[in-house]
N, C-alpha and C positions, 0 to 999 in steps of 0.2 A: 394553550392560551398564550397571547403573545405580551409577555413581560413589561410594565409603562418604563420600567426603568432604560430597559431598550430603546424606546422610542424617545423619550427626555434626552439621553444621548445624543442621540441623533442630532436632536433639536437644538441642545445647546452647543454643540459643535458645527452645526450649519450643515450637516453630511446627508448624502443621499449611499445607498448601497450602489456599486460598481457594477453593472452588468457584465463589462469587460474582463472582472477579477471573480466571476462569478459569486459575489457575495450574497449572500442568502443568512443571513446570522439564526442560530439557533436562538430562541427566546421564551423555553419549557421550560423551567428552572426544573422539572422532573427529571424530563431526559437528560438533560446535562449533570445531573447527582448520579445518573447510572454510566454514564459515560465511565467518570472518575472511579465510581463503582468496580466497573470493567476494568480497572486499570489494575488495581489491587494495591496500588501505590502505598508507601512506607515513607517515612521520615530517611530512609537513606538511598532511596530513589534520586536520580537525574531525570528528568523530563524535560523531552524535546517536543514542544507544541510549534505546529506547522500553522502561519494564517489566526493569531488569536481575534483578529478583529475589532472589536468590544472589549474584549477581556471576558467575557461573560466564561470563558470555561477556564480560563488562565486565572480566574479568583478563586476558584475552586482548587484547581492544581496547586498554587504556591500554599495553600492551608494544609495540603497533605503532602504533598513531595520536600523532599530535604534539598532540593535549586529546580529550577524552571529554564530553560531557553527558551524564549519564545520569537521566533523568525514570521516577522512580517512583511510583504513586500508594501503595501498602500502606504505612500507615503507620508497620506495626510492623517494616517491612526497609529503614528510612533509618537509624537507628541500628546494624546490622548493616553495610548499606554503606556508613555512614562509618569505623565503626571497623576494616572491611578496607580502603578505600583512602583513610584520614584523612591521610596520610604521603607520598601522591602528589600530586607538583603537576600534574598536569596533567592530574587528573579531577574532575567538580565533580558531585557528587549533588542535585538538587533534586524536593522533596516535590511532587507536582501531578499534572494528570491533562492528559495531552497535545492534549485535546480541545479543553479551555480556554486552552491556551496554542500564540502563535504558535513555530513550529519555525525560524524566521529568526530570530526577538528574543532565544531562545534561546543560540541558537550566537556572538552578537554579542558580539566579544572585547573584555574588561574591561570588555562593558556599556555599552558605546560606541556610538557611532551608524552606524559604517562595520560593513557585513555580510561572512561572507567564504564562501567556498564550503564548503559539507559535504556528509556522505553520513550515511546513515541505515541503520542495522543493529541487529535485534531478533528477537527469539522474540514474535511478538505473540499474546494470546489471540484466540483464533477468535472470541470475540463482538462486536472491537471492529475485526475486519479489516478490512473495506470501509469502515468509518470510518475511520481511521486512515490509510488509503491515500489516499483523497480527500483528507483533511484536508491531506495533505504536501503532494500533487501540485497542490492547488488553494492553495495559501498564499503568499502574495505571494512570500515567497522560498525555492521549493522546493528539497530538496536535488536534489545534482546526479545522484546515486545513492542510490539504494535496495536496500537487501538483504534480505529477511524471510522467517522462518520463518510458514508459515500452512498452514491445511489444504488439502489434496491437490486437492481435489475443485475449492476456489476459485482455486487456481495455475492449474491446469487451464482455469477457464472466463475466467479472467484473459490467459490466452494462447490463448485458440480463434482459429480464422479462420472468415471470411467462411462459410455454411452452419451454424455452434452458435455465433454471436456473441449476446450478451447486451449488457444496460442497460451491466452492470459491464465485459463486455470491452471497450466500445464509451468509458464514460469513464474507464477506464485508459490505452489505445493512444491514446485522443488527446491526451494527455500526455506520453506514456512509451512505450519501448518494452521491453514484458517476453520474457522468458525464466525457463526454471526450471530451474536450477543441475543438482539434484539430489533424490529423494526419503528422506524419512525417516521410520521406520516407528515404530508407537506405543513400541514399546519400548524404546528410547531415552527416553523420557521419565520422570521419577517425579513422582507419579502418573504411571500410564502412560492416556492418553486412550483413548477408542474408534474414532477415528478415526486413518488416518497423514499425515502431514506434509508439507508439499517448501518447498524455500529459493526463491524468488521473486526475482528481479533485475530490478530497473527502471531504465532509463537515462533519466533525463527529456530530453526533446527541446528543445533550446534554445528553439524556440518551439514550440506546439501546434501537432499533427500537420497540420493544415488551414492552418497558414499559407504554405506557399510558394501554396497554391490560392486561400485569401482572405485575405487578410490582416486585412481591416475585420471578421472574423467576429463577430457576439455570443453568445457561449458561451451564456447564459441560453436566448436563442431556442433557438439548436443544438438545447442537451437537451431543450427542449421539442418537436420534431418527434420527436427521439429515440425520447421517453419515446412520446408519442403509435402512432408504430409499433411499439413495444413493447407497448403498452396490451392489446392484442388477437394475440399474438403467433401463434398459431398459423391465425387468419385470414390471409387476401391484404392487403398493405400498401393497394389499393385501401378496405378495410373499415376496417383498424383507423386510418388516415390519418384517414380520413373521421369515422369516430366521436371521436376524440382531437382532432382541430383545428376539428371543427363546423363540416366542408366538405360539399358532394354528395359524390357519387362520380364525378359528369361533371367538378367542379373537379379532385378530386383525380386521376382518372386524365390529366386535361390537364399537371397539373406532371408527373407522373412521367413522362409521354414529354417532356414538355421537358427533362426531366433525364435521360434517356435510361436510364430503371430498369420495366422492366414491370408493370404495374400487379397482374402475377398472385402475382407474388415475394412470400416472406414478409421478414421484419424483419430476420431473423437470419441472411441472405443475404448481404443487403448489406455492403459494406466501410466504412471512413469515407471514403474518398475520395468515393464512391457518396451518402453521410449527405451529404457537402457539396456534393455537386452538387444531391440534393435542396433543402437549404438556401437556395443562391443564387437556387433557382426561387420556395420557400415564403413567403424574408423578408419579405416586403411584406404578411404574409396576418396 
């Protein structure tokens, strides 16, 4: 059901939702109690909210987290979310676009040089998801958690196994370890999307997922065999290997039984443990 108090916003601000910033505001007050839910959040929590919009989930946060970041880029709902949480010490709203800005330099209390742990909890728009995600999990100092709202279809391929793994399941799980909370359907939302939604939880892994197996690994390299057996996905890894690294097919079929993966297997077979044992064999290539 879609919240009046959503919409009286709107109104008394004069505001339409952005197509551009794909805004879509969540307006279930259910869903958003489970969001926070998901979060597990404590009075000595940092929360980093991506896109608060409204505030509608950002009121919830500042009642259970001990501070809030909240990064918005719309320029014209920073003066809205200051004048609803101007009065709260322990939420700080800044203008910017989270793409440009480190998610650790952020959270760094009084601005200080000591970092301290956070989690990250958002409704993010669908065209900045995969970005976004990377962006945290790859950041010098990622949060420890992750909690997001994003489309269905990409939670989905976020959390596939081994036989429908993809580019993105493949550099998410070797980060993080996802699951999906919960789904949530378009209508919850105002505007209400054409697509439904589901809550996304990522545990970041103290170290990436390959290091109890390499520890030396170079992630650059990695994605690049990665991307390589991806490149040609629906061929034999022997094919798309070969065309992507600018090998034979006699080299390449030699690493993959040395890394004991068969040369007939597609891309999205394989696991990452599987991606790193190729690895250990490719590195030198």
């Amino acid at each position: 059901m879609t919240s009046p108090s959503l919409r009286d916003l709107l109104r008394a601000y004069d505001l339409d939702p952005k197509k551009s910033l794909g805004q879509n505001f969540l307006a279930d007050d259910a869903y958003l109690d489970r969001i926070v839910d998901g979060a597990k959040l404590t009075a000595d929590d940092t929360v980093l909210e991506i896109g608060p919009g409204l505030g509608s989930l950002t009121a919830r946060l500042v009642n259970r987290a001990g501070r809030v970041v909240a990064v918005e880029l719309d320029d014209r709902l920073i003066s809205v979310l200051r004048g609803m949480f101007g009065t709260r010490e322990n939420v700080e709203i800044v203008h910017g676009d989270i793409l440009e800005l480190g998610p650790g330099t952020l959270v760094r209390p009084d601005g200080g040089d000591s970092l301290a742990m956070y989690k990250v909890v958002a409704n993010l728009p669908y065209y900045i998801t995969s970005a976004v995600i990377r962006h945290l999990l790859e950041a010098a100092f990622p949060p420890s958690l992750t909690v997001v709202m994003v489309q269905q279809e990409v939670a989905e391929r976020i959390c596939a196994q081994p036989g429908n793994m993809s580019i993105l399941s493949v550099a998410v799980q070797y980060y993080a370890e996802p699951s999906i909370l919960f789904n949530v359907p378009a209508s919850a939302f105002y505007p209400q999307p054409k697509v439904d939604s589901a809550v996304l939880r990522l545990e970041t892994r103290l170290h990436p997922a390959t290091a109890g197996i390499d520890p030396a690994i170079d992630t650059r390299h990695f994605f690049r065999i990665v991307r390589a057996g991806f490149s040609q996905k629906r061929k034999q890894l022997r094919n798309s290997l070969s065309a992507g690294l600018h090998l034979s097919k006699a080299q390449i079929d030699g690493m993959l039984f040395s890394a004991d993966i068969d040369p007939s297997r597609r891309a999205q077979t394989l696991s990452i443990t599987e991606w790193v044992q190729l690895y250990q064999v490719v590195r030198e290539v």
